[in-house]
C-alpha positions in Angstrom: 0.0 0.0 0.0 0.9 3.4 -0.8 2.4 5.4 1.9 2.2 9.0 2.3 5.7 9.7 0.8 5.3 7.3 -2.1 2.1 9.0 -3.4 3.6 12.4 -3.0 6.3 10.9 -5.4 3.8 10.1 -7.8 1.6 13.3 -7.9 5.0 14.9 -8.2 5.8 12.8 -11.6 2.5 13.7 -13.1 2.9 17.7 -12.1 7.1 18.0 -13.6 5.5 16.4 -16.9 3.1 19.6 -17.6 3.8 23.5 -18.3 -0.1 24.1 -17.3 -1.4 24.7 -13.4 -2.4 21.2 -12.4 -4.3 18.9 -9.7 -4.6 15.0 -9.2 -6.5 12.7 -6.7 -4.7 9.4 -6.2 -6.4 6.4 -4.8 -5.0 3.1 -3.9 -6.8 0.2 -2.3 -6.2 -3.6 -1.3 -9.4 -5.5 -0.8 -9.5 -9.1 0.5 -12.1 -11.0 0.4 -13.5 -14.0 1.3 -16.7 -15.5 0.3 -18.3 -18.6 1.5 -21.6 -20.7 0.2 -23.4 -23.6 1.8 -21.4 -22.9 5.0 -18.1 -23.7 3.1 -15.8 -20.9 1.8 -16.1 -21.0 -1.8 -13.3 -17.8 -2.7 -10.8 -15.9 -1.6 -10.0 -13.1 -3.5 -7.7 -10.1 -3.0 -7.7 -7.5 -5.6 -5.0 -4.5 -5.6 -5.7 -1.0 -7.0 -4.6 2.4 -7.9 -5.7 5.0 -9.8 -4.6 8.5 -10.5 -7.0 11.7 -11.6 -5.5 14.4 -13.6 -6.4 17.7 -14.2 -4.6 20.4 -16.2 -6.3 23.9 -16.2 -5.6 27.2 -19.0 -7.9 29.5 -17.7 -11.5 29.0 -17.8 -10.6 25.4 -19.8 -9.8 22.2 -18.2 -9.2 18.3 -19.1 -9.4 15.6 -16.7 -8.1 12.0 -17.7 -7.4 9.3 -15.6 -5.4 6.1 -15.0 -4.5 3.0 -13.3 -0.7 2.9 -14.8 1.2 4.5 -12.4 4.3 3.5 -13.5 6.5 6.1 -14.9 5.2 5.9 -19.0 1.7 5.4 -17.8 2.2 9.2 -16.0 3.8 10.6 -18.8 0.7 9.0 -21.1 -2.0 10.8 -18.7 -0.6 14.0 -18.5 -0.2 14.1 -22.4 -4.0 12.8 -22.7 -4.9 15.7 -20.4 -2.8 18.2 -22.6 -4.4 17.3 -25.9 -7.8 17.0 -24.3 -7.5 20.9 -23.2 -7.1 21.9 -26.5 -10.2 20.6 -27.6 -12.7 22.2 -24.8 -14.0 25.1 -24.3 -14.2 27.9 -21.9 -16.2 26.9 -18.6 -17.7 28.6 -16.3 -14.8 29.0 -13.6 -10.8 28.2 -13.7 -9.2 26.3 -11.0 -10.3 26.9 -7.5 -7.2 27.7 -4.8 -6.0 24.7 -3.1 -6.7 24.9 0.6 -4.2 25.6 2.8 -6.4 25.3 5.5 -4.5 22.5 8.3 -6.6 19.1 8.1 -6.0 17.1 11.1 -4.2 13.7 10.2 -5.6 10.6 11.7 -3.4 7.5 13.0 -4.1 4.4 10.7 -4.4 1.5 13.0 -3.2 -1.8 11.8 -5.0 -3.7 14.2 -7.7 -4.4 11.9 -5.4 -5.5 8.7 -3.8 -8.1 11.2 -6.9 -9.7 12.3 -8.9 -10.1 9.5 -6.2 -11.3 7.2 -7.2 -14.1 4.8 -6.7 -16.6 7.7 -8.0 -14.1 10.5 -11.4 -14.2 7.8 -11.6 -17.8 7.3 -11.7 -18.5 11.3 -14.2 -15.8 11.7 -16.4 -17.5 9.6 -15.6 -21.0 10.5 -16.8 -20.2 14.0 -20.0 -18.5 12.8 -20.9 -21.3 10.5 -20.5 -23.3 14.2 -23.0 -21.7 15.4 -25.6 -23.0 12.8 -28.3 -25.7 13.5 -29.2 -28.5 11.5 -30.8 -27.5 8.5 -29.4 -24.0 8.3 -26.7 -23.1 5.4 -25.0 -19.3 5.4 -23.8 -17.4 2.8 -22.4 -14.3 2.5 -18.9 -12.2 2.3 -16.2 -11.1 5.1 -14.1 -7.8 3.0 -10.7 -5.9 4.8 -10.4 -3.1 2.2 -7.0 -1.1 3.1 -7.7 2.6 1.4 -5.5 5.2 0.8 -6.7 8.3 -0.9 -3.9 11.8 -1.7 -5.0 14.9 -3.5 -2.6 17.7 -4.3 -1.8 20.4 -6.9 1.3 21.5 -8.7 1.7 24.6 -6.9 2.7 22.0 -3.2 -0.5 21.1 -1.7 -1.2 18.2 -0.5 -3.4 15.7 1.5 -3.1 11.8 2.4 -5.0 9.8 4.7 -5.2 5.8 4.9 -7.8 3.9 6.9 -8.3 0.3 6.9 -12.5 -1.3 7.6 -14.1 -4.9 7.8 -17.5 -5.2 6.3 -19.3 -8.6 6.7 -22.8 -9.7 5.4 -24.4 -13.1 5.7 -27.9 -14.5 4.5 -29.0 -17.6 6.3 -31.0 -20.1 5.0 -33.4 -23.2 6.3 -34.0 -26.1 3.8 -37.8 -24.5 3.8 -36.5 -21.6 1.8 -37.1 -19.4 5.1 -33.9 -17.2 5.4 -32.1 -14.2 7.5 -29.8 -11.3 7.1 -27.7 -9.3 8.7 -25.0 -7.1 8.5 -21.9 -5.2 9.8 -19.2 -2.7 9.1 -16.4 -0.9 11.1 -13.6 1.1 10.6 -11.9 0.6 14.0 -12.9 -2.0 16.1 -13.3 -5.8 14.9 -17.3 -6.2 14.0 -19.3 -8.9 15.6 -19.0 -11.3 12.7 -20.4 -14.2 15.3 -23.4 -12.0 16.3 -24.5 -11.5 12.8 -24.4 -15.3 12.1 -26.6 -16.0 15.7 -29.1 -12.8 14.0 -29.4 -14.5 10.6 -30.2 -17.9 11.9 -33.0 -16.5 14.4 -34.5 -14.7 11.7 -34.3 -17.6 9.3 -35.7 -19.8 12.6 -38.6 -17.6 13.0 -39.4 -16.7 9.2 -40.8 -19.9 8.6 -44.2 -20.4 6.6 -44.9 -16.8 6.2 -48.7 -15.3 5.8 -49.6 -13.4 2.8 -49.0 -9.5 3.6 -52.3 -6.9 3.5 -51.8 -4.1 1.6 -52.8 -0.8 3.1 -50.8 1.7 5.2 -49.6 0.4 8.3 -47.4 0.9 11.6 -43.6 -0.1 10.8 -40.8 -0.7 12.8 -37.7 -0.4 10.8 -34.2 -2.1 12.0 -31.4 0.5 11.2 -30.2 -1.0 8.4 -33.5 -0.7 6.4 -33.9 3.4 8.1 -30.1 3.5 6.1 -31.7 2.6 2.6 -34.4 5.1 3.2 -32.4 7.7 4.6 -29.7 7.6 2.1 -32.6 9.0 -0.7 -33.2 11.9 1.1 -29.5 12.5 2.1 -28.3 12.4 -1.3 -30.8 15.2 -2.1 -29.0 17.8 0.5 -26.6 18.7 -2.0 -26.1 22.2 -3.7 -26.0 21.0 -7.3 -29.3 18.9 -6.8 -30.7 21.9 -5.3 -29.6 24.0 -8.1 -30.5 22.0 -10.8 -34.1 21.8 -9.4 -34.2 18.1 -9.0 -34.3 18.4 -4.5 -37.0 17.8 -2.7 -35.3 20.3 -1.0 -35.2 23.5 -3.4 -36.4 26.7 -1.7 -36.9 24.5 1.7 -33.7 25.8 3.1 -34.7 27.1 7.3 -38.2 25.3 6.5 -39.3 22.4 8.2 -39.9 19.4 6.3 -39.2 16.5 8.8 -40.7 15.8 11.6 -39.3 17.4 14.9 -37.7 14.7 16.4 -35.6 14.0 13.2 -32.2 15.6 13.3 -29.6 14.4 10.7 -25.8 15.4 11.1 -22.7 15.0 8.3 -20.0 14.4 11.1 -16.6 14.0 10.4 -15.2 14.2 14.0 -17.4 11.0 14.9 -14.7 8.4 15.7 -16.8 5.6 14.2 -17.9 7.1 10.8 -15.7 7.5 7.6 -12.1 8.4 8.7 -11.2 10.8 5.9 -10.7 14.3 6.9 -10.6 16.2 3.2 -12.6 16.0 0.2 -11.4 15.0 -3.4 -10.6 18.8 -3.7 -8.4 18.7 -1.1 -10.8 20.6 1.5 -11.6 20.2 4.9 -14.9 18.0 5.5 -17.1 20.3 7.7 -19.8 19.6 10.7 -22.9 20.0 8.9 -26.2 19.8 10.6 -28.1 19.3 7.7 -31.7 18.7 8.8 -32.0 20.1 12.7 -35.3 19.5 14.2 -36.6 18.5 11.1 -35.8 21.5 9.5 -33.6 22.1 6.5 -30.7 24.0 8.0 -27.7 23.0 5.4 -26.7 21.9 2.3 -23.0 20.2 1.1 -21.1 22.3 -1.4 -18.3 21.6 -3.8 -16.1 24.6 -5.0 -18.1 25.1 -8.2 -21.3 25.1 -6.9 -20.2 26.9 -3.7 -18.7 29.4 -6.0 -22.3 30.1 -8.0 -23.6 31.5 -5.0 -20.8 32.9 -3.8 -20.2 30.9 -0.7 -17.7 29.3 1.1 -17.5 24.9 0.4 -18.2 22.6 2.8 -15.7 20.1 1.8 -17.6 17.5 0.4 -17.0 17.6 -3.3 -16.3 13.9 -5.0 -14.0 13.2 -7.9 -14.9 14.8 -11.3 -16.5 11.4 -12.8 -19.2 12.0 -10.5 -21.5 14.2 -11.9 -24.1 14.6 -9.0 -21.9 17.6 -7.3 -20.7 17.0 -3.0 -22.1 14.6 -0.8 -22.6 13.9 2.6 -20.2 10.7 3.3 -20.6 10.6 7.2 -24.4 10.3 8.4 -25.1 10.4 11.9 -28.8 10.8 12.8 -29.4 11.8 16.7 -31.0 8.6 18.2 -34.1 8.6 20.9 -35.0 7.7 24.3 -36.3 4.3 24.0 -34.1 1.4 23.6 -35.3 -0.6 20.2 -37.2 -3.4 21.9 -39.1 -1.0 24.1 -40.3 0.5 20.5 -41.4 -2.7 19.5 -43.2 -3.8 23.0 -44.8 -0.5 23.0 -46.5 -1.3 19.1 -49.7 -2.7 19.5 -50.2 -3.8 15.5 -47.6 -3.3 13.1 -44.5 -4.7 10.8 -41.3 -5.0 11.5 -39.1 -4.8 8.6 -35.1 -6.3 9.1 -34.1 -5.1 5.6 -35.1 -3.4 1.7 -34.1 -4.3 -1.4 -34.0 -2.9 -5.0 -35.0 0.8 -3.6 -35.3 3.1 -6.3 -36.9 6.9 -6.5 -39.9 7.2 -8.4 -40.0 11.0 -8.0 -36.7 12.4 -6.7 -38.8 16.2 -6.0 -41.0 14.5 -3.7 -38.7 11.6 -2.2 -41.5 9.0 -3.5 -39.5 5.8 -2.8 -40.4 2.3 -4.0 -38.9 -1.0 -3.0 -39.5 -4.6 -1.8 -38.9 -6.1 1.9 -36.8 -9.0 2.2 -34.8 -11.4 5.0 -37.2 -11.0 8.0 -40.4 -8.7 8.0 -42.5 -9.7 10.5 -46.4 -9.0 12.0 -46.2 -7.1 15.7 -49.0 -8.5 17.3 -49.8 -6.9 20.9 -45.9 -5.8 21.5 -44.5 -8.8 20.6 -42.9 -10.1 17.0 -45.6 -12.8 15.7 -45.3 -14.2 12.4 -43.4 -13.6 9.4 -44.7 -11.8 6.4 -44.4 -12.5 2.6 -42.7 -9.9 0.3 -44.0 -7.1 -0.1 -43.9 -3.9 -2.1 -43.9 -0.7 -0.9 -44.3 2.7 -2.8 -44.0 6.0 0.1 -42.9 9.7 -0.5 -40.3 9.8 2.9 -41.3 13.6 2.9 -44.7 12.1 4.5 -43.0 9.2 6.4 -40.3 11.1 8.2 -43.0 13.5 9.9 -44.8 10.2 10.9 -41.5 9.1 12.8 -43.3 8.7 16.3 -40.1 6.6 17.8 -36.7 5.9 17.5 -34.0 4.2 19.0 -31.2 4.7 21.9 -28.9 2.7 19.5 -27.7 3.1 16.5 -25.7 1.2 14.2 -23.0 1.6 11.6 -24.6 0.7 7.9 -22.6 1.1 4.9 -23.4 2.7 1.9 -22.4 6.0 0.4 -20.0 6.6 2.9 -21.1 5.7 6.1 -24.3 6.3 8.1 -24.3 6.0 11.8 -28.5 5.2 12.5 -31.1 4.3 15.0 -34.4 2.3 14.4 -37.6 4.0 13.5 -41.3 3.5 13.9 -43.0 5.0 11.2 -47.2 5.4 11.1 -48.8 5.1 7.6 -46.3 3.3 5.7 -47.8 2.3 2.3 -47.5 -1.8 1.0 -49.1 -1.4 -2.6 -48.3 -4.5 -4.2 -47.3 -7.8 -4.3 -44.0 -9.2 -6.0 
């Protein structure tokens, strides 16, 4: 892996190459993983890469080309594809935004993780989870160590580096019925529990057995974090200045209004020790605090250079590489949790659904967060406070502008979900949550 001298090194290569004002975003990564099926580990697989972003700038023009070469001819190629590239474009809108020179905080990469969830540290893990399993149960699934390291800099001395190592493990459990489980965990600093999400599959597989059909309607719903994360993500994505300005945000002209419900307050938190550990953007800024919905109401959005710069404000540091075209985003999610630990949420549900996990959300109107998706490995009647029996499939179809002011609990705990970034999340009960068909 790349350490912070050798990718200064190679930044520096691409920069001597070119007579024009220049930046680059370097990322390198080492991903092991290993994958198991039928209880058995069926692959291990560790795949190494690097890739470096280059940008040349004359004036209001700019080229950006990219590569995963990084040897010394592979440089020399990219900067010359840049250069020819510039000659072809035209004028935009702005030139090249100062680098920061604002100090960003370096954090200590820990190690610990690398060392115990090497291959064999990842085959142990799940040889004892598979243990666990009963007669009849098979688990599938993946345990991933990804080792990251991401530099930006420009030709003019700035630079950034940060490396962080993190675990992620998912499992599906499975009876001979066809009844199954999920569950799910991530962490960038301490080792996840790998064994708890085995012993969480199989009791959802145990108890999903011979499910009823589903009613549709609108109903109480108690969502486990993880599912609150798939939701949560539509609505975070939307809290970005370019989505705002290109009139596709639920959240245009909403800034200081209140759209959530009160007891809804969602943070982008770098400082939080258990969320994404990378202190900059991709354009070498420094990630801010951002409260971006307090008290329901819409109190911030995230800003890249070039949108900050239309509107003549200051970014937040949250801009992504230039192949993303959907401006900054919020990479470190942490919504405030509640007062009620989880299973005092679902005693306290008289009739309801409890839903372990989503799949294949999509928007159907990004301007009104109308979500649709299916439920999947463990939903689940409430019956009387207690979880009953398990429910089919289902389909639901629910704008989250109505749903997240009909939030009447959530949890003391949250957990760590991946996704874009990281979101740090409790459980929610929601009222009036929409099935409307059947798979």
């Amino acid at each position: 892996m790349l350490n912070k001298e050798q990718a200064k090194i190679l930044m520096d290569k691409a920069f001597s190459a070119t007579k024009y004002y220049g930046t680059a975003v370097l990322s390198a990564s080492e991903q092991g993983t290993t994958r198991f099926a039928n209880s058995e580990i069926s692959q291990n697989v560790t795949i190494t890469d690097g890739r470096l972003s280059f940008t040349v700038y004359d004036g209001k023009k700019q080229a950006t080309c990219a590569t995963n070469d990084l040897s010394d001819s592979g440089i020399l190629q990219l900067v010359k594809d840049a250069e020819e590239m510039l000659q072809l474009v035209p004028e935009g809108e702005f030139g090249a935004f100062p680098f920061s020179k604002e100090e960003v905080p370096e954090r200590a990469k820990s190690d610990a993780l690398a060392k115990a969830f090497d291959v064999n540290g990842r085959a142990e893990c799940i040889k004892e989870g598979v243990a666990q399993l009963e007669a009849g149960y098979t688990a599938s699934g993946a345990l991933t160590l990804t080792d990251s390291v991401i530099a930006v800099g420009d030709s003019q001395g700035g630079f950034r580096y940060a490396g962080y190592c993190d675990v992620s493990f998912n499992t599906v459990v499975t009876h001979t019925s066809g009844a199954d489980g999920a569950a799910e965990c991530v962490s960038y600093t301490t080792a996840p529990d790998v064994a708890g999400c085995f012993k969480k599959a199989m009791a959802t597989a145990k108890a999903a057995r011979n499910p009823v059909e589903p009613s549709l309607g609108a109903f109480t719903v108690v969502l486990s974090p993880i599912a609150f994360a798939d939701l949560l993500g539509f609505a975070a994505r939307m809290l970005n200045a370019k989505s705002v300005q290109d009139g596709v945000s639920f959240a245009r002209g909403k800034l200081g209004e209140k759209v959530f419900g009160e007891n809804l307050t969602i943070r982008d938190d770098i400082t939080n020790p258990e969320l994404l550990p990378l202190p900059f953007d991709m354009e070498g800024n420094p990630r801010r605090v951002l409260s971006l919905v307090e008290n329901g109401v819409v109190s911030a959005f995230v800003y890249d250079n070039k949108c900050a710069a239309k509107e003549g404000k200051e970014t937040t540091g949250h801009a992504l590489t230039v192949r993303f075209m959907s401006g900054a985003m919020p990479v470190n999610i942490a919504v405030d949790g509640g007062d009620k630990p989880f299973e005092e949420i679902i005693a306290s549900t008289e009739n309801g659904i409890f839903i372990n996990e989503f799949h294949y959300t999509n928007f159907v109107n990004a301007r009104n967060l109308q979500v649709t998706g299916l439920t999947r490995n463990g939903t689940f009647l409430i019956e009387n406070g207690k979880i009953t029996k398990p429910v089919a499939t289902v389909r639901f179809t629910e704008s989250l502008l109505d749903a997240f002011n009909n939030i009447t609990a959530i949890s003391k705990e949250r957990e760590l979900v991946s996704g874009f970034g990281a979101m740090l999340v409790p459980g929610v009960k929601i009222e009036s949550f929409h099935f409307t068909s059947k798979p």
